[in-house]
C-alpha positions, 0 to 999 in steps of 0.5 A: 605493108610499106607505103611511103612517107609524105606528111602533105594532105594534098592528092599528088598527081602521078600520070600525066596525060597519055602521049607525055602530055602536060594535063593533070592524070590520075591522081593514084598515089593518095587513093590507097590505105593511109600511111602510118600515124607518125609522131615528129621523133618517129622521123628523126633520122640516124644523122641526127638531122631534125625532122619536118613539121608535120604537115610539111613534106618531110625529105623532099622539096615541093614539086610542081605537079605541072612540071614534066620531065623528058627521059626514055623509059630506062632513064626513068627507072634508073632516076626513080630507083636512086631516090628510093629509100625505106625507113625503119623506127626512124632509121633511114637506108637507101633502099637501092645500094646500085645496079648489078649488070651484065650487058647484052643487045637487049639492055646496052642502048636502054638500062645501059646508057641510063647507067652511063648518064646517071654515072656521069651526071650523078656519081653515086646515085645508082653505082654500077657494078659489073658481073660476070653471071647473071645468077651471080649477081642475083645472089650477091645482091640476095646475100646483101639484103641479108646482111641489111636486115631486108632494107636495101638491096640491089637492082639487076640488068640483064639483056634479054634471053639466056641473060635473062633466063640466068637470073631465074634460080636468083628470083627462086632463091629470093622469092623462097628465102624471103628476101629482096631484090629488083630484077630488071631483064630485058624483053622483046620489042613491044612493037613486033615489027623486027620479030622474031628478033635474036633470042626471042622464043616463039610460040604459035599459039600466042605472040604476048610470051617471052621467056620472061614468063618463067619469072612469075612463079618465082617472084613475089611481084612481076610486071612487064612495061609495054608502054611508058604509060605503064610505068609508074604504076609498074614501079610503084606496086614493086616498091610497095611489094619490096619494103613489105615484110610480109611479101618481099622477095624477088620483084621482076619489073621486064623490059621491052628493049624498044621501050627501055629507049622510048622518050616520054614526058613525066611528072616531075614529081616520079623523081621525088625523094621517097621514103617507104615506111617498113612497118611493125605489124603489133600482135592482135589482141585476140591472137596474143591472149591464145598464144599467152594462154597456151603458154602458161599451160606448157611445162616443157615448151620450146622456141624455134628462131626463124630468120624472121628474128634476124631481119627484125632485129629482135635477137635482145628481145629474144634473149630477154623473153628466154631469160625471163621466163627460162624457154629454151631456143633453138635456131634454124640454119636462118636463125642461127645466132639468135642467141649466142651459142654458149648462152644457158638457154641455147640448146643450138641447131634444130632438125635434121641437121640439129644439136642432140640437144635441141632434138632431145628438148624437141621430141619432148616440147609440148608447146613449140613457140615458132618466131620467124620460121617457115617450118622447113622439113629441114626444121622439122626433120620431116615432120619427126622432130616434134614427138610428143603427141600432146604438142601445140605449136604458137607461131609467131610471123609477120606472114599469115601464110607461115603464121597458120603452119602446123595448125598452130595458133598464128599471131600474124605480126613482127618478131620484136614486137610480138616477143615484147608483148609475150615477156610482158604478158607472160611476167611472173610464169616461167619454165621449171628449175629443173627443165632449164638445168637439163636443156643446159646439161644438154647443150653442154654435153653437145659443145663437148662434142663440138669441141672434140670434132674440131680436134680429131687429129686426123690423118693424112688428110683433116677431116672436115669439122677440124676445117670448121673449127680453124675456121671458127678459130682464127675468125673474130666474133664479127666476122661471117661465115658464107655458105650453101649447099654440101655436107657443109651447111649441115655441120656447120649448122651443128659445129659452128659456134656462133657469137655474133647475131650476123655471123652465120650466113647459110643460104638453105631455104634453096640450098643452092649450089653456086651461091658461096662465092657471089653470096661472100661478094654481097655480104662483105660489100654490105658489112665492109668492117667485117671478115667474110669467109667463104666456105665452099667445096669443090662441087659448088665452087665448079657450078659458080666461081666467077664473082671471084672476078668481080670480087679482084675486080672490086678489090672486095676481100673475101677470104674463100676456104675450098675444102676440096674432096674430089667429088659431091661428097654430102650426096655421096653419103646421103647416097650411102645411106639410101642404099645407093652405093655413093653411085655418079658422086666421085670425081674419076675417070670413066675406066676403059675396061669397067665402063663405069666412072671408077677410074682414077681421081681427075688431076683438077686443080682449083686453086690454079683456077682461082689463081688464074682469075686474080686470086692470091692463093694458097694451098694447105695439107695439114691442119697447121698450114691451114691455120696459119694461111687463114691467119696470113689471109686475115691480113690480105687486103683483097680476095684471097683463097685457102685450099685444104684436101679433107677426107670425105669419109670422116663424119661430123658427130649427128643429129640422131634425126632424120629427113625424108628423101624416098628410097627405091620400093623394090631393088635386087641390090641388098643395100637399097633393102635395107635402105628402104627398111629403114625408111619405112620405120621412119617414114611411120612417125612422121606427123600431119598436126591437122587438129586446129590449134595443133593439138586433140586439146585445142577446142577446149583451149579455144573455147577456154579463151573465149 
């Protein structure tokens, strides 16, 4: 949990009295849980600036807690989110890097104006950027918190209704990824008096609903702000909710648009400088002594990286426990560069779209350390991955939510810390010769095939792991590689070889089509001194292509590789493999004379659309003029798209695994029988892991424990 930083021992008045008045309020901010224990080097910041005595506020002047400031409720909120800041081993990010907006009726005169004011009064307090979809604008700011490692993000505007409703695939991408960012949609009046307004939905049976409702499932925190009252509590509670490893996500803080215009008088003290205290939960005692003894007991044992390495900043720490006691690593799409690729210990990509190497060392572990990783059925092929039936799973996760998956033994607390504590405890136990040796063999083996993919050679058109190996051929080891959904994030997850701890970008906890382009948008406005390549196929570019604009607009280069094959080329084979016949997965006209989407190749051209919007473009056939235009692009200044035309039906070498997606019961089709037949086979090794511990043996090795 965060909270802010404050070394005064006084209780600091937050409310005033109601109606603006100058009284003392409730004193709210002291009555929580204590900060953390800090030392004076704990505070120094990156700067080198010298830190306050303690006992002494640290980063702000002392406030008067009689002193009240006079602004509308918007005003407010843009004040407060600019002084916000989180703060990590002594290392301090502003916690806000701007404001995304779009703006409509329901936030111009509110959200809008405070912009305006906060632009011109205080340049750079709150940047506004400009986007042209609201989801858009959600992922880039996603893909931002991303590159930052969760510790500054973006806060979004938007006007009410269908501006709103916009941002909920954002808030559901977030909120499912684990990772922050501040939606503000404007809502209806509070007063009612002009109801129904425009974009209002109504419900007869209650007058307190709005769209904005959808939000609540989707994010980690929601408030709606029905009175000026409201908010410092409102904004506080999302603040804490943001800098919490545990519970970030998408944070909804809605916004009546009569309030956001409404004036109050507030404590001056709101606009304080703040700094919100990421902590470093340590593992329990109790917790790490099981995990440690479950460990010792392993002879072919097995990490699984999660993204919870990345945002922990734990990729050393990794690296030094795998090399002290010769586990090998494998990475989800999250955690991918955990270890460099060619590492001796990495064995690559897990599960369903993994290395044959890691779902050969899997299908064989017998203890399954799981750091940072939610245990998607991506990660576990549907429960198939992990075939031994003697395997035990320790599950390392600053949430206690993930940290109890697969009946594991849950040590609830921070990667870095935690890997730390399990290479000293561990000091002197290591994994065999032999086992390390074949975990390396195998790796190899699977780079050989790597290396093949990439140059196939194939004709008339590239197939699409040549496209990735250019891609990972021209790109520096800093550079980034961006993408989603498709067949891509797939082989890229196998193929794409990794050499640096925030090279690979793959958004596949909601695997949301449309996210490539505004997620490239983010992710280079975080890492400016780093190349972002985009990598986006036809189908996600038509969902959401229009942050190319912000992105001309802004003169952020992101260097977009289309790699068009004319149709939703990975479902057409997952739809091959069901039994279904690639059927709606072409792009083709409807033919007159079938009645069916079986006609000829709709003539789209994307790269003229990408042209239209400002782009430079360029369009390639061959492998060689996809080379060379990639390295031309390198040297643009702005954004740029390469367009390549790759044949859909080449695949990339597979994972000899599986992932769970039913097929039809009953069919007269021969293709969907057989489909189904082999859908049984799998479906029969799919495991629950109830027994506590994750394995028959776990009471004897609870009790040995004890």
């Amino acid at each position: 949990m965060a909270w802010p930083i404050d070394g005064a021992p006084r209780l600091r008045s937050l409310l005033p009295q109601r109606h603006g008045g100058s009284g003392r309020g409730a004193s709210l901010a002291d009555l929580g849980r204590p900060g953390a224990r800090v030392v004076a080097r704990d505070l120094a910041g990156p700067a080198g600036r010298p830190p306050a005595a303690l006992g002494q506020r640290p980063w702000s002047a002392a406030v008067s807690t009689e002193a009240t400031v006079r602004l509308t409720v918007a005003q407010a909120v843009v004040r407060f989110l600019s002084v916000q800041h989180s703060e990590r081993d002594g290392h301090e990010h502003k916690l806000f890097a701007g404001c995304f907006g779009i703006f409509g009726h329901g936030n111009v005169a509110g959200v809008g104006q405070a912009l305006l004011e906060a632009e011109l009064n205080q340049p750079g307090a709150l940047p506004y950027h400009q986007a042209r979809n609201e989801q858009g604008m959600v992922h880039a700011s996603v893909a931002f918190a991303r590159m930052r490692n969760r510790l500054s993000t973006f806060a979004c505007t938007s006007s009410i209704g269908p501006g709103a409703t916009n941002m909920l695939t954002g808030a559901a991408l977030a909120t499912i990824n684990r990772l922050p960012v501040l939606l503000l949609p404007s809502d209806v009046f509070a007063t009612r008096v002009s109801s129904p307004v425009l974009q209002e939905l109504e419900l007869p049976h209650t007058y307190d609903v709005s769209v904005n409702d959808a939000f609540r499932p989707l994010s980690r925190f929601f408030d709606r702000v029905w009175r000026p009252e409201q908010l410092p509590t409102a904004l506080l509670g999302a603040m804490r909710v943001l800098t919490d490893p545990a519970e970030t996500g998408a944070v909804t803080l809605a916004l009546p648009q009569d309030v956001q215009a409404e004036a109050h008088d507030w404590p001056a003290e709101l606009f304080a400088r703040r700094v919100w205290h990421v902590a470093r939960p340590v593992p329990e005692p109790a917790a790490l002594a099981r995990a440690v003894e479950v460990i010792h007991s392993a002879r072919r044992p097995l990490v699984v990286a999660g993204g919870g390495v990345m945002y922990s900043e734990a990729t050393e720490d990794l690296r030094a426990f795998a090399e002290a006691t010769g586990v090998p690593v494998a990475e989800t799409q999250a955690g991918k560069g955990s270890l460099p690729y060619d590492h001796p210990l990495a064995v690559g990509a897990v599960g369903s779209t993994g290395t044959t190497a890691a779902n050969q060392i899997a299908a064989g572990a017998d203890v399954v350390i799981g750091v940072g990783t939610r245990y998607s059925d991506f990660t576990t092929a549907s429960r198939t991955a992990f075939a031994n039936p003697e395997v035990r799973f320790v599950n390392v996760n600053v949430a206690a939510f993930d940290a109890a998956k697969q009946s594991g033994v849950a040590v609830v607390a921070d990667a870095r810390e935690t890997l730390r504590a399990l290479t000293d405890a561990l000091a002197g136990w290591g994994t065999e010769p032999a086992y390390r040796a074949e975990a390396h063999r195998l790796a190899r083996e699977w780079d050989a095939r790597v290396e093949r993919a990439y140059t196939l050679g194939h004709e008339p058109l590239p197939a699409q792991s040549e496209v990735i190996g250019v891609v990972n051929e021209v790109s520096e080891p800093r550079d980034v590689v961006i993408c989603a959904a498709g067949s891509m994030p797939g082989d890229l997850h196998r193929l794409w070889r990794t050499r640096d701890p925030k090279g690979y970008h793959v958004e596949y906890g909601f695997s949301c089509m449309g996210y490539e382009i505004a997620g490239g948008v983010g992710a280079k406005m975080a890492a400016p001194d780093r190349d972002v390549f985009v990598m986006v196929g036809d189908g996600s570019y038509l969902m959401m292509a229009q942050e190319l604009v912000t992105a001309v607009q802004e003169g952020i280069k992101v260097i977009v590789v289309l790699v068009q094959n004319h149709g939703f080329a990975s479902i057409g084979e997952l739809s091959e493999t069901l039994g279904s016949q690639r059927f709606g997965t072409r792009y083709r006209y409807r033919n007159a004379a079938t009645g069916r989407l079986d006609g000829g190749v709709l003539p789209v051209d994307l790269a003229a659309n990408a042209e239209s919007l400002g782009v430079r473009v360029t369009r390639t056939r061959t492998i060689e003029e996809f080379r060379d235009a990639l390295r031309h692009a390198k040297a643009e200044q702005g954004p740029v798209l390469v367009q390549v035309e790759t044949d859909p039906l080449v695949p990339a070498p597979g994972s000899e695994s599986w992932w769970d997606v039913p097929v039809a019961e009953v069919s007269n089709l021969d293709s969907t029988r057989e489909a189904r037949r082999t859908y049984e086979a799998n479906k029969a090794r799919q495991r629950n892991f109830l027994a506590a511990g994750g394995s028959p043996e776990s009471e004897h090795v609870r009790g040995a424990s004890r």
